[in-house]
VOBA-1610 file (N, C-alpha, C; in pm, whole numbers, padded with zeros to 5 digits, always signed):
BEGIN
Unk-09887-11800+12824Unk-09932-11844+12694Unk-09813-11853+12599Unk-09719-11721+12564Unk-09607-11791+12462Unk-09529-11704+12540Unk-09447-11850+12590Unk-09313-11842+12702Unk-09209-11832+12529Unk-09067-11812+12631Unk-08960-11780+12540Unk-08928-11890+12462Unk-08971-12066+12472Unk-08912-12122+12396Unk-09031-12118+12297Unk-09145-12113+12297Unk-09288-12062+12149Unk-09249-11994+12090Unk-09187-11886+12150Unk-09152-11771+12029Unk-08985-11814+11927Unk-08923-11889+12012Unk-08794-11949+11968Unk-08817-12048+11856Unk-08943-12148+11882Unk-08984-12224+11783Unk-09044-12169+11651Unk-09117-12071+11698Unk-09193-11977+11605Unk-09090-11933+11491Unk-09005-11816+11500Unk-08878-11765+11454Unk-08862-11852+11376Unk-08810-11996+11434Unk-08732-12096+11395Unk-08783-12163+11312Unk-08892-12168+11275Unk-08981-12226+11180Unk-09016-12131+11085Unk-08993-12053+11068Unk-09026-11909+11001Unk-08884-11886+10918Unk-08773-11886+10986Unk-08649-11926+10909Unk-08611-12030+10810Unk-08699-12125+10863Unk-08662-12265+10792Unk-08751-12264+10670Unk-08850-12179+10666Unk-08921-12189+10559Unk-08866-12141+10433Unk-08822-12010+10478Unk-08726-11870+10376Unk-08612-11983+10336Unk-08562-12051+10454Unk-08459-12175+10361Unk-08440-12229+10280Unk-08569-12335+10289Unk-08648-12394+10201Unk-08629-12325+10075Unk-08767-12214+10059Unk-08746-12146+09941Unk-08640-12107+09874Unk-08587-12044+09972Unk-08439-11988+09890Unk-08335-12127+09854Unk-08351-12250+09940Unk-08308-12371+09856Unk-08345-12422+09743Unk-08473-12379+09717Unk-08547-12466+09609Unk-08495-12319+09512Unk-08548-12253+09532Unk-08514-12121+09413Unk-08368-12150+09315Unk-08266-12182+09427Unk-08133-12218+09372Unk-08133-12314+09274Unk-08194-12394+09327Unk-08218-12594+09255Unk-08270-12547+09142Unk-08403-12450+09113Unk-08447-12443+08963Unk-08338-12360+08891Unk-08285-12302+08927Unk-08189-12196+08898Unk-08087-12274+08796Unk-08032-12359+08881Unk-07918-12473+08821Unk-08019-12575+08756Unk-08094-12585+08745Unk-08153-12679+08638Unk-08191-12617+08507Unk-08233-12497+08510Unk-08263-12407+08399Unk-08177-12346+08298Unk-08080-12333+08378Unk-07978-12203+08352Unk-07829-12316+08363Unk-07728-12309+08270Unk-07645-12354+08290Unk-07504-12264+08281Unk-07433-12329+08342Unk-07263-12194+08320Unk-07277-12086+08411Unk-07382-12077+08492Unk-07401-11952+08609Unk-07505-11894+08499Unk-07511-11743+08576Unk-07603-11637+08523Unk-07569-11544+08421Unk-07542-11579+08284Unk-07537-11533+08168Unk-07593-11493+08101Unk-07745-11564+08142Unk-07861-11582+08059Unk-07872-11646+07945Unk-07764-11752+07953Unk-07832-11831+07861Unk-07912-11969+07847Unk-07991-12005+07795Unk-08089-12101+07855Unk-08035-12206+07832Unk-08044-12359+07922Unk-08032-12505+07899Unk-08069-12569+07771Unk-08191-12489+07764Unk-08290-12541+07691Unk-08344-12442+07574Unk-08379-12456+07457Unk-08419-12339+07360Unk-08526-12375+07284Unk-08593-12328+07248Unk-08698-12343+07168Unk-08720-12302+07028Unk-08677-12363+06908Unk-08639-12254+06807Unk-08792-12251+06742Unk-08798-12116+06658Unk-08880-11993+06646Unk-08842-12018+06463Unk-08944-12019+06428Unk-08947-12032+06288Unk-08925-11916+06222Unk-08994-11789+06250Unk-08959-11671+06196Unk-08913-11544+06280Unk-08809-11650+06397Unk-08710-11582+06468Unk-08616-11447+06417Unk-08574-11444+06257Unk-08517-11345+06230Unk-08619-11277+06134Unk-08718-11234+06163Unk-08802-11118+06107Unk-08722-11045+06210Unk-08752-10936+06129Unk-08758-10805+06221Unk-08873-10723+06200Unk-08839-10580+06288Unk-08964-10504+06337Unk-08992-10411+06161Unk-08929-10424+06064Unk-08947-10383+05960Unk-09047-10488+05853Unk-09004-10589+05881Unk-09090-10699+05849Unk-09281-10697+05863Unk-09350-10642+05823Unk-09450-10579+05864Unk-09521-10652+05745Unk-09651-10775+05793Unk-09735-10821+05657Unk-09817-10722+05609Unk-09798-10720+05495Unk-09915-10616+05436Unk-10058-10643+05392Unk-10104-10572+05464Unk-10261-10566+05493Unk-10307-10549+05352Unk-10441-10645+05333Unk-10479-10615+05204Unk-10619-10540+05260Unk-10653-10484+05154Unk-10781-10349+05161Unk-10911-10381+05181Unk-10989-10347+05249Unk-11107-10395+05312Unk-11170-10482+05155Unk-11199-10345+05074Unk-11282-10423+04950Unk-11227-10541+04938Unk-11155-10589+04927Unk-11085-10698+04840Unk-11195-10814+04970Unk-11131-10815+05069Unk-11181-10874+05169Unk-11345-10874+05158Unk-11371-10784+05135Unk-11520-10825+05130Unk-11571-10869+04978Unk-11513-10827+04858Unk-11538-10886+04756Unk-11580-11116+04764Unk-11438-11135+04873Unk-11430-11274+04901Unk-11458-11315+05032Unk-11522-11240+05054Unk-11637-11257+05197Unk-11760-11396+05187Unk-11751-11462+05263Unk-11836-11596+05288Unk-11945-11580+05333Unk-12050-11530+05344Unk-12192-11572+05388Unk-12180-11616+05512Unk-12133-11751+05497Unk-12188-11896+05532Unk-12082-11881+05662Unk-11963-11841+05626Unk-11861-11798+05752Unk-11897-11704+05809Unk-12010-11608+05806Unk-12050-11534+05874Unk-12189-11533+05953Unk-12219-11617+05927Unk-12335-11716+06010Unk-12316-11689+06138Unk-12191-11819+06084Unk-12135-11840+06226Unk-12078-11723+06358Unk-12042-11598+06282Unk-11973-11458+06393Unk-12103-11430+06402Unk-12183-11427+06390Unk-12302-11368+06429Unk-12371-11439+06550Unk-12276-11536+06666Unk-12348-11543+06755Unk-12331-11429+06862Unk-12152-11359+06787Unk-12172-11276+06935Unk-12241-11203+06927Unk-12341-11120+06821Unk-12400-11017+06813Unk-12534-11073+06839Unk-12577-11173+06806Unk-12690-11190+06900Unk-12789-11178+06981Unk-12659-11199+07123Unk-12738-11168+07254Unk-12772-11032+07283Unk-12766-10939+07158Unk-12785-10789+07202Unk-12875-10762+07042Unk-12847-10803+06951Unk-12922-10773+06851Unk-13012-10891+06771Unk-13153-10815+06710Unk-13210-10960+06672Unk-13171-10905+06467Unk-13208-10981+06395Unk-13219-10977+06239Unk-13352-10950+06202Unk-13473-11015+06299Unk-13609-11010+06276Unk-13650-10852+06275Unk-13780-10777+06126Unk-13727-10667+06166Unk-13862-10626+06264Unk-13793-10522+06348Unk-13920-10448+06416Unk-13854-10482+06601Unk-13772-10576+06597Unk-13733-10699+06727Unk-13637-10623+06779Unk-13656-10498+06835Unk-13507-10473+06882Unk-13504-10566+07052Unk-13355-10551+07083Unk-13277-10575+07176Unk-13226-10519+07281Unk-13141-10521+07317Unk-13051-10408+07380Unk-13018-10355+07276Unk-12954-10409+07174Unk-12936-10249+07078Unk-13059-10328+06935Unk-13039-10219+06863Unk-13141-10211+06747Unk-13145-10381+06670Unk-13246-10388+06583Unk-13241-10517+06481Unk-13167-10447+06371Unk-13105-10599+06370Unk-13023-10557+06192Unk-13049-10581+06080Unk-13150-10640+06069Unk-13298-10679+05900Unk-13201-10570+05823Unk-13158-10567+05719Unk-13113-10460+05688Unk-13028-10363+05682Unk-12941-10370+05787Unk-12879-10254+05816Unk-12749-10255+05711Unk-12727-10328+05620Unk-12627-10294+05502Unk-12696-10215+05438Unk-12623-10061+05447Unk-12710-09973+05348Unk-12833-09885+05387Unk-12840-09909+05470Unk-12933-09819+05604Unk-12869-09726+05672Unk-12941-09586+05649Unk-12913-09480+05736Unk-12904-09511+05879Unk-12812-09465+05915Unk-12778-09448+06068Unk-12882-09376+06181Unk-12913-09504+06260Unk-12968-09440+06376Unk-13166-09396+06335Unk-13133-09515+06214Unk-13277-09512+06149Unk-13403-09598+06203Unk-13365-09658+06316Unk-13475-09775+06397Unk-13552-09762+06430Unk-13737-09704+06437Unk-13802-09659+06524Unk-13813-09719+06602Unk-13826-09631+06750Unk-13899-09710+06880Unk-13747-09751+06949Unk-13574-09710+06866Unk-13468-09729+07011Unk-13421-09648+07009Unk-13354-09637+07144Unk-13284-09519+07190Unk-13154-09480+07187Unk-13118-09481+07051Unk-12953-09430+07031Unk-12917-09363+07126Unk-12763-09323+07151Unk-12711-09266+07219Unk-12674-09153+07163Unk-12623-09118+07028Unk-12654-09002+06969Unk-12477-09028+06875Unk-12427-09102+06939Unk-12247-09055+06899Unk-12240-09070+06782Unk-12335-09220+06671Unk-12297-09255+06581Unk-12342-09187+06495Unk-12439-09077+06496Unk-12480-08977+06406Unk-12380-08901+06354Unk-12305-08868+06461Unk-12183-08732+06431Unk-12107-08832+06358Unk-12041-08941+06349Unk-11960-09043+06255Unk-11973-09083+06132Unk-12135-09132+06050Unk-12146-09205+05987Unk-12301-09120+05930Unk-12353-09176+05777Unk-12484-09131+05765Unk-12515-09255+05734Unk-12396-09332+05678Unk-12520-09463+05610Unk-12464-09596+05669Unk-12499-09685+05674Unk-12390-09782+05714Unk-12367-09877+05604Unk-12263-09829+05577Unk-12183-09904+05424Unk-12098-10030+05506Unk-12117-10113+05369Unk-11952-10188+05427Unk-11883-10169+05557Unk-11832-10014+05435Unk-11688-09954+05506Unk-11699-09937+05622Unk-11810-09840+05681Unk-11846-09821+05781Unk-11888-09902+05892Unk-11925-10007+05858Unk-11979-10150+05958Unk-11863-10172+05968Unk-11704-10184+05878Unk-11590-10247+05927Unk-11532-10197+05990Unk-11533-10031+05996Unk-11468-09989+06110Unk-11518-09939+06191Unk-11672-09998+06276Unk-11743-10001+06358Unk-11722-10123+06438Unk-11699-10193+06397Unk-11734-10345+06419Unk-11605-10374+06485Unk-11471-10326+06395Unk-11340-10323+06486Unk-11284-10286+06624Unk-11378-10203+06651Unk-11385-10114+06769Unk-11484-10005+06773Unk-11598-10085+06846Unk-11729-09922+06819Unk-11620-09838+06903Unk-11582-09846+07022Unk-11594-09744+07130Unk-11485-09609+07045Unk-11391-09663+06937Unk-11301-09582+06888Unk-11382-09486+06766Unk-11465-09586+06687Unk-11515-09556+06573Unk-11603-09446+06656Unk-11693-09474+06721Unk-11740-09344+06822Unk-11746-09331+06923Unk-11683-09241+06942Unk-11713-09199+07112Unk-11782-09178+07216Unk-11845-09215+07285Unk-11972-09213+07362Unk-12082-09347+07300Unk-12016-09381+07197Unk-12140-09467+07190Unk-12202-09558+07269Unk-12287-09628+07321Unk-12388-09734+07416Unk-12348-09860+07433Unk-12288-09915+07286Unk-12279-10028+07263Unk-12129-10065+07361Unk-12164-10147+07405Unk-12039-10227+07500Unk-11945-10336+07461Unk-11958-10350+07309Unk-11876-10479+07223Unk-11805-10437+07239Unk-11634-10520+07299Unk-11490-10450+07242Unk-11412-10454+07122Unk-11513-10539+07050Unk-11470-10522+06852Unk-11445-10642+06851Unk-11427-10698+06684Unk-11405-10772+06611Unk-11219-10756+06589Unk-11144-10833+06579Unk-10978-10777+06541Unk-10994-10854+06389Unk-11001-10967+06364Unk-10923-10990+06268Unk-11023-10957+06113Unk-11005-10864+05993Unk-11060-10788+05910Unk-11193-10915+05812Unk-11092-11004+05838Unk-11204-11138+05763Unk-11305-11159+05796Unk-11295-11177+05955Unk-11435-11241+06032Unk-11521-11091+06031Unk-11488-10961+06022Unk-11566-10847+06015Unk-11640-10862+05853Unk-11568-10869+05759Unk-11592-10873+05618Unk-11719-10995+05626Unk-11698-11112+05660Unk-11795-11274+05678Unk-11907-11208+05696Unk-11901-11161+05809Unk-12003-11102+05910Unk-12069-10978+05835Unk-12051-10899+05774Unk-12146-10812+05671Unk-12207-10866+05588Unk-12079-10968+05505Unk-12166-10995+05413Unk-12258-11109+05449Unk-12252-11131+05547Unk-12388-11198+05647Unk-12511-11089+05658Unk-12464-11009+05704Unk-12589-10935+05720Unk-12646-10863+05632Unk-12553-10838+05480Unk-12595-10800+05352Unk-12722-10924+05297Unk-12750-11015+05335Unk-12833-11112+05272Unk-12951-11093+05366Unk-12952-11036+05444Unk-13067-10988+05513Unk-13126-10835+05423Unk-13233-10860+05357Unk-13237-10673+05248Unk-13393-10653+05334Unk-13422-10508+05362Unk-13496-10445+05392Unk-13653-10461+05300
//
């Protein structure tokens, strides 16, 4: 079945491949890179705010402010991801509770769902404040909590999104 010249071909084709590659590897090498390996590139891409540095740090403005100029209407719209797990209608829970309300509603106040218990020890009411740094990251804001969202990042679309659900009143 594989006499000595199969295995000779075999090898030999197996070499020629590593060739190959290691030919072509070279070829991008010299097309990329010019002057040998210096590291400096052929080609550059310039960077608009290339000389910031790590001191350069934008400064965050303060939740209130953000929610003072909070949009409704832009928060419509973030409210699809919450959705598929929460309804607005009240009485309608979901996988997690309805939110009819929940600006300004005691925590863990829903009859008929089954909290997990974490957000009690965190929070009594759910303010603003508290929806924004829930909303950023439940799993940090509490620990053990149920909910499986991995947060909201940017502070605007959290701010939209309350004062979305602030126009919903109990």
């Amino acid at each position: 079945m594989f006499d000595t010249m199969t295995m000779t071909k075999a090898v030999g084709a197996l070499c020629g491949t590593f060739l190959v590659f290691l030919l072509g590897a070279w070829a991008a090498e010299e097309i990329y890179y010019h002057g040998g390996h210096k590291g400096e590139q052929a080609y550059s891409i310039a960077v608009e705010d290339a000389g910031a540095t790590e001191g350069d740090v934008a400064e965050e403005v303060p939740f209130e402010e953000l929610y003072a100029a909070a949009s409704a209407t832009d928060g419509e719209g973030l409210w699809r991801a919450c959705r598929s797990c929460h309804a607005l209608e009240p009485g309608v829970n979901g996988t997690g509770p309805y939110l009819h309300g929940v600006v300004g509603r005691p925590v863990q106040s829903v009859d008929g769902f089954g909290y997990s218990g974490a957000l009690a020890e965190v929070a009594d009411v759910w303010s603003p404040e508290n929806l924004n740094a829930f909303l950023e990251k439940p799993s940090s804001y509490a620990p053990g909590t149920s909910m499986s969202y991995n947060g909201m990042r940017d502070p605007a679309d959290r701010a939209n999104l309350i004062a979305y659900l602030a126009t919903f009143s109990q």
